[in-house]
C-alpha positions as CSV (number, residue, x, y, z in Angstrom):
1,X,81.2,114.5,137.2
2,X,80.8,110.7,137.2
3,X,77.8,109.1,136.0
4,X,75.7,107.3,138.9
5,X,74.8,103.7,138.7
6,X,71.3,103.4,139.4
7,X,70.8,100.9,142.5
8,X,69.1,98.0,139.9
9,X,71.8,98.6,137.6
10,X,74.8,98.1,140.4
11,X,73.1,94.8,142.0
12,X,73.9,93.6,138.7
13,X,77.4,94.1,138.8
14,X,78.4,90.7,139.7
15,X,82.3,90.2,138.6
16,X,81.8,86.6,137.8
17,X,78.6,87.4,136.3
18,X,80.8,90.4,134.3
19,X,83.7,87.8,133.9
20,X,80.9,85.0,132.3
21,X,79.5,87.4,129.9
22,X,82.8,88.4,128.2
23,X,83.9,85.2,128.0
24,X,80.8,83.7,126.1
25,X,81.1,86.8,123.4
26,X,84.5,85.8,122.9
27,X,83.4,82.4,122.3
28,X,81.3,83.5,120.2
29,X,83.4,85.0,118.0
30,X,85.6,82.3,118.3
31,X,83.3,80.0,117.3
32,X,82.2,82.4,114.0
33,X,86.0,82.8,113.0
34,X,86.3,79.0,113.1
35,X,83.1,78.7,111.2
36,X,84.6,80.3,108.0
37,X,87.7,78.1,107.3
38,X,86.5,75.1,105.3
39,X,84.6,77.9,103.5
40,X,87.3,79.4,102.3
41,X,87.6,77.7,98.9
42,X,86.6,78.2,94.9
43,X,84.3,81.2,95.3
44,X,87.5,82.8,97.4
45,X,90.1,81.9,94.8
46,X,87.6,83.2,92.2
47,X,87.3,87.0,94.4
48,X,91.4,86.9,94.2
49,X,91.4,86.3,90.6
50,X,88.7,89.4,89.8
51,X,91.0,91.3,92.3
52,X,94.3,90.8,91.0
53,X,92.9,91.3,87.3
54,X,91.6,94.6,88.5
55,X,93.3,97.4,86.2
56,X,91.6,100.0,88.9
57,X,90.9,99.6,92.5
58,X,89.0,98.1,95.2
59,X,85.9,99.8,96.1
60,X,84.3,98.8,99.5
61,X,81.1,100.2,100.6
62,X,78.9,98.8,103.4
63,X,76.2,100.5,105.7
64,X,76.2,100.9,109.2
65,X,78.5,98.6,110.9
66,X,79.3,96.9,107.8
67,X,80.0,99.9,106.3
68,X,82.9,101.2,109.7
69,X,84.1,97.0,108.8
70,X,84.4,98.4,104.9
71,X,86.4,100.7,105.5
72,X,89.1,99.0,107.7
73,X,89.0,96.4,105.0
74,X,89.6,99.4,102.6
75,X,92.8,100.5,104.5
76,X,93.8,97.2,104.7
77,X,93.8,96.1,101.2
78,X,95.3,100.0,100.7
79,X,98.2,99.4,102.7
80,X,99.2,95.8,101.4
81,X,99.3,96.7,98.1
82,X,95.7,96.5,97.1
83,X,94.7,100.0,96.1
84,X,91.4,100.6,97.6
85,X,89.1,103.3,98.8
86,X,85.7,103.1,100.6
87,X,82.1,104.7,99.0
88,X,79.3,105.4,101.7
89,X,76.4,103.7,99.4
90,X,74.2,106.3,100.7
91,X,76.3,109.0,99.4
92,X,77.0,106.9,96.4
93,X,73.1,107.5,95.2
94,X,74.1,111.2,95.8
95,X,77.1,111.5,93.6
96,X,79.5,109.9,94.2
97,X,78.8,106.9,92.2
98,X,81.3,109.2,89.4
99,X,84.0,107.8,91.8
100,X,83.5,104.0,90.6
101,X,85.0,103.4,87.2
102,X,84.3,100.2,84.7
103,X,87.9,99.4,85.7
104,X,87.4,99.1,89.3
105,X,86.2,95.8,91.4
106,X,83.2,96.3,93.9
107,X,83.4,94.7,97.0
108,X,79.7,95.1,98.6
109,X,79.3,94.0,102.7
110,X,75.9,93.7,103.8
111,X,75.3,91.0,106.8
112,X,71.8,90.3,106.0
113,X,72.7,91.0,102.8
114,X,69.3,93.2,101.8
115,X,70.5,96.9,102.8
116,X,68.3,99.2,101.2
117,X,71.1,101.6,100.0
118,X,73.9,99.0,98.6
119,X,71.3,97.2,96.8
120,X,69.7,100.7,95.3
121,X,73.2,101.3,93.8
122,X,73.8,97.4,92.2
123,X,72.0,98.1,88.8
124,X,73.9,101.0,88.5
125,X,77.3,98.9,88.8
126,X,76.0,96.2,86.7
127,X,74.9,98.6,83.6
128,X,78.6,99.6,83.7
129,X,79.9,96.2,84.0
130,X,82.1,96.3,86.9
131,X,82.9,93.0,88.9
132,X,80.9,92.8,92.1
133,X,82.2,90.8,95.1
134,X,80.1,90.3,98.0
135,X,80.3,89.6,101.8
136,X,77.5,88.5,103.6
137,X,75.9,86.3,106.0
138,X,73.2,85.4,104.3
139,X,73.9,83.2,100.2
140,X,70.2,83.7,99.6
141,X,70.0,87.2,100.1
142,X,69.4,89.6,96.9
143,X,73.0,91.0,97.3
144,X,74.6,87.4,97.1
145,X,72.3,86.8,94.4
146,X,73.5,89.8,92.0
147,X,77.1,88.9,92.9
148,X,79.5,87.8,90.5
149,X,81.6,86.4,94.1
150,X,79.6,85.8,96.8
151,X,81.7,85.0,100.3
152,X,79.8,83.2,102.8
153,X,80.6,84.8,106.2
154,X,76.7,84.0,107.5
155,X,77.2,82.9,111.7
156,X,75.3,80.7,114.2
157,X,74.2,83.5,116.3
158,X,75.2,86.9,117.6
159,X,77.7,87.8,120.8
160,X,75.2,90.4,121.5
161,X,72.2,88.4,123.9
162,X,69.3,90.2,122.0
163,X,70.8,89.2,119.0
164,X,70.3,92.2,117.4
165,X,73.8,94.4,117.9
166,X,75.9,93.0,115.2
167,X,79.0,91.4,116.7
168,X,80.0,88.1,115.6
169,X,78.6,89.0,112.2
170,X,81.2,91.9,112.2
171,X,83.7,90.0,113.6
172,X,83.7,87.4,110.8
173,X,83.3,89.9,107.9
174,X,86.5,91.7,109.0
175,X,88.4,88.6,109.2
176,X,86.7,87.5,105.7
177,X,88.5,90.9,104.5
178,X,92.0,89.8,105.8
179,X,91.7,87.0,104.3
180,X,91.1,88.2,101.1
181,X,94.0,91.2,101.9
182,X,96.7,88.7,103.3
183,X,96.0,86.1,100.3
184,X,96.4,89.4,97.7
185,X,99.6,89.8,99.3
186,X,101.3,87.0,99.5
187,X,100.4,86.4,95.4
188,X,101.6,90.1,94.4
189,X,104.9,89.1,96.5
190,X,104.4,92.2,98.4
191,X,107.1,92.9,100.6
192,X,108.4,94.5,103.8
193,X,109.6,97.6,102.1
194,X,106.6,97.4,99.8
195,X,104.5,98.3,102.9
196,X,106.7,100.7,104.8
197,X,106.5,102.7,101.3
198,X,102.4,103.3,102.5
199,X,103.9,103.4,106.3
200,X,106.8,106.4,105.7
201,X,105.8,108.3,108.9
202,X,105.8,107.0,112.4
203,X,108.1,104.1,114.1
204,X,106.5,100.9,111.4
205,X,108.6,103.3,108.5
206,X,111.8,103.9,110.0
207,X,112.2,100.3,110.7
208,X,111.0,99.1,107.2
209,X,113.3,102.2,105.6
210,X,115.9,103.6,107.2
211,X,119.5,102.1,106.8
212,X,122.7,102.4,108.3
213,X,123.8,104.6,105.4
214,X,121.2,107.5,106.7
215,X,122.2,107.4,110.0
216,X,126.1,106.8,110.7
217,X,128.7,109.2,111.1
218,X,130.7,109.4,107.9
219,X,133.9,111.0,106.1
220,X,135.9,113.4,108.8
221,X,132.8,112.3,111.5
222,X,134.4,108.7,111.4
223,X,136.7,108.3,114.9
224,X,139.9,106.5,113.6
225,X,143.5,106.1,114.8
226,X,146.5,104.0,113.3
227,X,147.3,101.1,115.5
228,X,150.6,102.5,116.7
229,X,148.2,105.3,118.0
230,X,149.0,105.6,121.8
231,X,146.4,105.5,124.6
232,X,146.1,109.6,124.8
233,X,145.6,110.1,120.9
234,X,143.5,107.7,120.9
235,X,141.3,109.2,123.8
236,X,141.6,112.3,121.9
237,X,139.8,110.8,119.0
238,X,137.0,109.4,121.1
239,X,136.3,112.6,122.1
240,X,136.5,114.7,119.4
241,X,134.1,112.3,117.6
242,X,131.6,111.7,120.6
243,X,131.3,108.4,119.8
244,X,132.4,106.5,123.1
245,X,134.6,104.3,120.9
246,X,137.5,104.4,117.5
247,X,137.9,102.0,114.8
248,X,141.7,101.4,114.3
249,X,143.0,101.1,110.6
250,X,145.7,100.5,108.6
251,X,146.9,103.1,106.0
252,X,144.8,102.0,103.5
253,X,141.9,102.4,106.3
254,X,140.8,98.8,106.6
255,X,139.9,97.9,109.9
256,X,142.1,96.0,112.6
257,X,140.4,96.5,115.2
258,X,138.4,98.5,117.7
259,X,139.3,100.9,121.1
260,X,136.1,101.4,123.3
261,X,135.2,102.9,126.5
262,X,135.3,99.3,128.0
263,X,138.8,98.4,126.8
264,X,139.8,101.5,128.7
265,X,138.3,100.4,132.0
266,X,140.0,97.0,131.5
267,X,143.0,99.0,131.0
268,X,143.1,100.9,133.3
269,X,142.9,97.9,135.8
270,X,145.5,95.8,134.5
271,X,148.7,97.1,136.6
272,X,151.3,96.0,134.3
273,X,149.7,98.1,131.4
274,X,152.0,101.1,131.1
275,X,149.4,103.7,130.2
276,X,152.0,106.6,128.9
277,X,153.8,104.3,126.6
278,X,151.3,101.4,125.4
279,X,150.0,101.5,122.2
280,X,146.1,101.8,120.6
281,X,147.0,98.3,118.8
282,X,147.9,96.5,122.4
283,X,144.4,97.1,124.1
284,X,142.0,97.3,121.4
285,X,139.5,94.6,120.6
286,X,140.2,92.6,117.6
287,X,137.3,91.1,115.4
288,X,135.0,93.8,116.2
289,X,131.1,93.4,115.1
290,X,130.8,95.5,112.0
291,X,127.8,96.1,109.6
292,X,127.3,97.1,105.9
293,X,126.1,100.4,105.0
294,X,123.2,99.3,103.2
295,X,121.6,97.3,106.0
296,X,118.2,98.5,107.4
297,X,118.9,100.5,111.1
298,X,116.8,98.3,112.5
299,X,119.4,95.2,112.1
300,X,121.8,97.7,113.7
301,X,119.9,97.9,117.2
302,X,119.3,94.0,117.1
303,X,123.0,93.6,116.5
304,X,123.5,96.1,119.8
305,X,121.0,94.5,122.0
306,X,122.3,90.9,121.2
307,X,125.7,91.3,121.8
308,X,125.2,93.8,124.8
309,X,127.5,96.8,122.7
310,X,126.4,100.9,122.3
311,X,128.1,100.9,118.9
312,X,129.1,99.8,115.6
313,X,131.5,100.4,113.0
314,X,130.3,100.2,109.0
315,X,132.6,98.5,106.2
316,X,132.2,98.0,102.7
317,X,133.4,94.3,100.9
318,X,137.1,95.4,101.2
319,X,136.6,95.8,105.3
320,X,137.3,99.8,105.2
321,X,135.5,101.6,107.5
322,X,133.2,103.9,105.8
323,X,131.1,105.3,109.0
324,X,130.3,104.5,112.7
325,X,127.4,104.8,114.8
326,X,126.2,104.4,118.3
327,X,122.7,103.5,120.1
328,X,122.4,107.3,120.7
329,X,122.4,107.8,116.9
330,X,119.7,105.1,116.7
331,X,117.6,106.8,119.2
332,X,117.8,110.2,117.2
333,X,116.5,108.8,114.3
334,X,114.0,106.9,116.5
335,X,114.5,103.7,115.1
336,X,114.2,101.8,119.0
């Protein structure tokens, strides 16, 4: 059943009233984002430093909103090569304090930076000796104060017109954590197949992981006909192997060149080709676009879609053909 605007709610559904208010909360944010660039300086470099020397991991805790921010700036630093995990501080009084060793970095969030339950747990952390960074908007505050890296991510005002739901504030510590993720990257020279090692399932992994190698056609699966092949065995080989195409080798199986579905057509167009007695060698394209088996499956679709083709034959340095695939084979393995 839908809900029913009460009449003094709908007379203030005014689009450019609607249109007005969205538009000043993303200046707003805009404005907070902004704000933390020329703050990103010594006390940033010195957070990067305690991180990278970490021999454990990040732990991010944060209450409330800060605390949903924590934990996306968990996963983040998680899946960039940062190992991390997120402690609810309330929880953390309860227990699970045992899950933060003397090895580990702390890395607090509190926007006013005086939350009852993160700053209950600080003496705690500090008796043990681990590193705490903090993020809040406010370098006076008692959390800043028992910091060993405070990060300034304070704002001018909130999105929210009361100024009490927190919104730029979040805004700003979330993109204080990239920072601080992206930067840990780029110095552990974390790389593409570094994160599709956290990413294996779903469409990010395939991309970052699977090569040509896992998905062509190899061995007897391979179409391929000697270049005084005529026009029928050659069509025979097509469609034995299902592959809308045949590489055409030499004895020693390097490639010469390449019979497809489209050379047909233009064959079979030309009047003066004599289809019964012309051979594979006289119609196939020469110069074909090849790949190497240990490209990613990815570069084999991009190869595709450039030069408008549905399949690809792979050769090793010597320019034998060692397997073949087509878009359909791409599309199985879900790779586009």
């Amino acid at each position: 059943m839908n809900a029913r605007i009460a009449p003094s709610a709908a007379a203030k559904l005014d689009p450019d009233a609607l249109v007005r208010s969205a538009r000043t909360v993303v200046a707003t944010e805009a404005a907070a984002i902004r704000a933390l660039e020329p703050r990103i300086g010594a006390e940033f470099v010195a957070a990067c430093r305690l991180i990278l020397g970490c021999q454990g991991r990040v732990v991010v805790t944060g209450m409330g909103k800060s605390g949903h921010i924590g934990r996306k700036i968990a996963a983040t630093l998680a899946s960039t090569g940062t190992p991390a995990f997120f402690v609810h501080p309330g929880e953390a009084s309860h227990g699970d304090l045992g899950m933060i060793l003397p090895q580990d970095v702390v890395l607090a969030l509190s926007n006013s930076g005086e939350t009852d339950e993160v700053l209950f747990i600080l003496p705690v952390i500090k008796r043990q000796g681990i590193p705490l960074v903090a993020i809040t908007g406010n370098p006076r505050s008692s959390l800043a104060g028992q910091a060993d890296v405070h990060l300034d991510a304070s704002i001018s005002a909130e999105a929210c017109p009361l100024g009490l739901a927190p919104t730029a504030s979040t805004t700003a510590a979330l993109v204080m954590g990239d920072a601080l993720a992206i930067a840990l990257l780029e110095a552990r020279g974390f790389t593409s197949e570094d994160f599709a090692r956290s990413h294996p399932a779903g469409s990010l992994g395939r991309r970052l992981l699977l090569h040509i190698g896992d998905v062509m056609h190899a061995g007897a699966g391979i179409p391929a006909v000697a270049p005084d092949a005529s026009l029928t065995e050659a069509l025979m080989e097509m469609t034995r192997k299902h592959l809308g195409m045949t590489a055409v080798v030499d004895a020693e199986g390097r490639l010469l060149g390449v019979f497809t579905d489209g050379d047909l057509r233009r064959a079979l167009d030309d009047e003066q080709v004599d289809l019964r007695n012309v051979r594979v060698a006289d119609l196939m394209t020469r110069n074909p676009k090849t790949i190497g088996a240990d490209k990613l499956a990815i570069e084999a679709a991009q190869l595709m879609e450039k030069h408008q083709i549905h399949a690809l034959l792979v050769v090793d340095e010597a320019d034998r053909v060692v397997g073949a695939l087509n878009i359909h084979d791409l599309l199985r393995a879900r790779v586009v």
